[in-house]
C-alpha positions as CSV (number, residue, x, y, z in Angstrom):
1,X,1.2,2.1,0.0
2,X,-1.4,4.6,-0.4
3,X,-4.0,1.8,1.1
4,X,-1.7,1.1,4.1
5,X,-1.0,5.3,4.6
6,X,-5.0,5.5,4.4
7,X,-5.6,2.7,7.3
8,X,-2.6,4.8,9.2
9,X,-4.5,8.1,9.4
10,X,-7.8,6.8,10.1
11,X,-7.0,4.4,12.6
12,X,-8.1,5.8,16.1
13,X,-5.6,4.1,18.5
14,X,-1.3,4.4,17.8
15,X,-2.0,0.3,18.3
16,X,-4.0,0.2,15.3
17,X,-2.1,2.4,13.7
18,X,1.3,0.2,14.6
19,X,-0.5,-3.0,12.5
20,X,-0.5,-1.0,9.3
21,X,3.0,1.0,9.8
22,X,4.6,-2.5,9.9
23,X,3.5,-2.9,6.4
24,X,4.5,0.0,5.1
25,X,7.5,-0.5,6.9
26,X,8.2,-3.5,4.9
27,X,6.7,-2.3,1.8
28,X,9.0,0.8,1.8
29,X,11.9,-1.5,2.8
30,X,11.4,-3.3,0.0
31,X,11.8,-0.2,-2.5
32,X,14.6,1.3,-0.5
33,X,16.3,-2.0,-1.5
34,X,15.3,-2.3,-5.4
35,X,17.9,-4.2,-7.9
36,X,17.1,-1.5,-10.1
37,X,17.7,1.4,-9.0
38,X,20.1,3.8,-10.7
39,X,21.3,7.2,-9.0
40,X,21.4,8.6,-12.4
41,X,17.6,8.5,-13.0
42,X,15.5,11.0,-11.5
43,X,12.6,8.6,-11.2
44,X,14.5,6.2,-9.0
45,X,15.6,9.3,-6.3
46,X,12.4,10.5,-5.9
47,X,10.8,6.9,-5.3
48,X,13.8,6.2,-2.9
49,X,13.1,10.0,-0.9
50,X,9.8,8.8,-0.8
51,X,10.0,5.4,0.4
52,X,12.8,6.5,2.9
53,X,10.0,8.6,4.1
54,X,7.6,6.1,4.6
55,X,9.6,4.4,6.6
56,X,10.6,6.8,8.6
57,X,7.6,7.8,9.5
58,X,6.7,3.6,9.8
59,X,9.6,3.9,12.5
60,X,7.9,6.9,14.3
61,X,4.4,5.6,14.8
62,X,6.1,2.1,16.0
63,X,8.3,3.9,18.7
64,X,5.4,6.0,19.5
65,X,3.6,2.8,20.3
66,X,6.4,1.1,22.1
67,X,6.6,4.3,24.6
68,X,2.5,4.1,25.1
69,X,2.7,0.6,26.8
């Protein structure tokens, strides 16, 4: 993810920028939906807020390059 976030902020155009949120996007997915997650563990919320984040922010830079075209 870190790769993908680097590629995000350097990229000079929100089109360039869009190829790499979709990634994350499913990379962050992917963690939002792990089989082992337990609420109980401190490790697993934070890695949750985080990937929620991601995608969030995945969803943002997508929409942002929807309402450029």
């Amino acid at each position: 993810m870190n790769v993908l976030k680097q590629y995000i902020n350097s990229g000079s155009s929100v089109g360039e920028k869009a190829k790499y949120a979709e990634e994350l996007m499913v990379e962050a997915a992917s963690l939002l939906k792990c089989t082992m997650y337990e609420d109980q563990n401190l490790d697993c919320n934070i890695c949750r807020m985080i990937a929620g984040l991601h995608h969030k922010t995945a969803e943002l830079i997508l929409k942002a390059k929807c309402l450029s075209q």
